[in-house]
C-alpha positions as CSV (number, residue, x, y, z in Angstrom):
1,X,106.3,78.4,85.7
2,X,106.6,81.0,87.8
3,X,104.2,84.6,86.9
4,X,105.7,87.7,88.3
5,X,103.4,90.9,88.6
6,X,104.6,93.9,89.4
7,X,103.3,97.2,90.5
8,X,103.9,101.1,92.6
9,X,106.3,102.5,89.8
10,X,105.6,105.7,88.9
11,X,106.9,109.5,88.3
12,X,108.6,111.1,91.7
13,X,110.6,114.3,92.1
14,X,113.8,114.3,93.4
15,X,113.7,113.1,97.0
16,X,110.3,111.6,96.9
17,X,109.4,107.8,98.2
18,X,107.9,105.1,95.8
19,X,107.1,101.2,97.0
20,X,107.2,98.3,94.6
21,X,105.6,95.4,95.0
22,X,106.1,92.2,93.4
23,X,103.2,89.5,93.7
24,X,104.6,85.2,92.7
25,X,101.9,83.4,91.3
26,X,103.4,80.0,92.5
27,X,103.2,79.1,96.4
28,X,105.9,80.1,98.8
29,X,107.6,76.3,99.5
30,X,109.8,76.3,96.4
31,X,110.4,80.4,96.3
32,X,114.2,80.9,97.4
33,X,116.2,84.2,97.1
34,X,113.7,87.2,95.8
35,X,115.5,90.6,94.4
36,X,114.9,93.6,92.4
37,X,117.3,94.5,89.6
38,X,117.1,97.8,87.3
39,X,117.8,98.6,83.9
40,X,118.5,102.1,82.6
41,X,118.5,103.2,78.8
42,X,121.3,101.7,77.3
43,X,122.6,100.1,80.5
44,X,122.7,96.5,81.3
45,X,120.2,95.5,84.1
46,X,121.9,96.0,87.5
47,X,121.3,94.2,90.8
48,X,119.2,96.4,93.1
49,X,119.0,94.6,96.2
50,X,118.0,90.7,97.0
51,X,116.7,89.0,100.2
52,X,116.8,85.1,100.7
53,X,114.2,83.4,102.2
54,X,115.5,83.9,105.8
55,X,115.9,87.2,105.2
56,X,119.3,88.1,104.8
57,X,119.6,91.1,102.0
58,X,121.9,92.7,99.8
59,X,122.3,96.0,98.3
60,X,123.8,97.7,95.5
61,X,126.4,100.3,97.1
62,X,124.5,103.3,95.3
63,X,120.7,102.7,97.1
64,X,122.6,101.0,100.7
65,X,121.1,103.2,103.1
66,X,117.9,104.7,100.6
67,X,116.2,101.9,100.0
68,X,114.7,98.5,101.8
69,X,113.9,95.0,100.6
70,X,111.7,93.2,102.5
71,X,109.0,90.4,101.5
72,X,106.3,88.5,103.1
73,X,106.4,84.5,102.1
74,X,102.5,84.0,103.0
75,X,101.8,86.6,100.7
76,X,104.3,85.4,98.2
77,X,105.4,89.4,97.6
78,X,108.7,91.1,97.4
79,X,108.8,94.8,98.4
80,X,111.3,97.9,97.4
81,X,110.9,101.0,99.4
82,X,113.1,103.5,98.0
83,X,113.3,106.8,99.6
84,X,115.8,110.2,98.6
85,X,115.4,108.7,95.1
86,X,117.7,110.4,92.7
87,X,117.4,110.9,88.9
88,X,120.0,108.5,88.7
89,X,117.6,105.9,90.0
90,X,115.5,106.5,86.9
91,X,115.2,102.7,85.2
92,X,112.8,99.9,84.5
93,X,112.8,98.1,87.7
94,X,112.6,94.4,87.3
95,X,111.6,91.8,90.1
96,X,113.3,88.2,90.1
97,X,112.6,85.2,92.0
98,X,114.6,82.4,92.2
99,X,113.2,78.3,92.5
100,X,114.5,77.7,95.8
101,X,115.4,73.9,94.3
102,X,116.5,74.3,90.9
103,X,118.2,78.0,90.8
104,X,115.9,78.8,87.9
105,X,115.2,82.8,88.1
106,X,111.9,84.2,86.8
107,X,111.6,87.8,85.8
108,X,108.6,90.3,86.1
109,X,107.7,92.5,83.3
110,X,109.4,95.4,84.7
111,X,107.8,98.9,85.9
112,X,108.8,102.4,85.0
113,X,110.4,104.8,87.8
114,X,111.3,107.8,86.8
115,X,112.9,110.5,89.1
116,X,112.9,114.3,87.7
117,X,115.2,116.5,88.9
């Protein structure tokens, strides 16, 4: 089992810069593909951006250019940087790692951004 803590959501105006970090309790060797999806009221949770283990990424078309995945394997942590944010970009923002040998995903608890116009 994999434990999945989150943390840097917060409250931002419109334009402002939040960082999310995502800390897996479970060593690096069998982490694969890392990602961030989001899930606004009454939406279903959306894929935010991913990055495998060699660091190849993948964005949603609406935050390409505004935000940046990146993650650091010795530390076990997956980071969002998300600048311009928009109140569109208000959700629960959910990490998700995946066992890099069985394809089994693990999910954080979320954390709240919320972007006021």
């Amino acid at each position: 089992q994999v434990q999945l803590v989150e943390s840097g959501g917060g409250l931002v105006q419109t334009g402002g810069s939040l960082r999310l970090s995502c800390v897996a309790s479970r060593s690096s060797f069998s982490i694969g593909q890392m990602g961030w999806y989001r899930q606004a009221p009454g939406k279903q949770r959306d894929l935010v951006a991913t990055i495998t283990r060699g660091g190849i990424t993948n964005y949603a078309d609406s935050v390409e250019g505004r935000f940046t995945i990146s993650r650091d394997n010795n530390k076990q942590t997956v980071y969002l940087q998300m600048n311009s944010l928009k109140p569109e970009d208000t959700a629960v923002y959910y990490c998700n790692v995946r066992n890099y040998f069985t394809n089994g995903d693990y999910w954080g608890q979320g954390t709240q951004v919320t972007v006021s116009s």
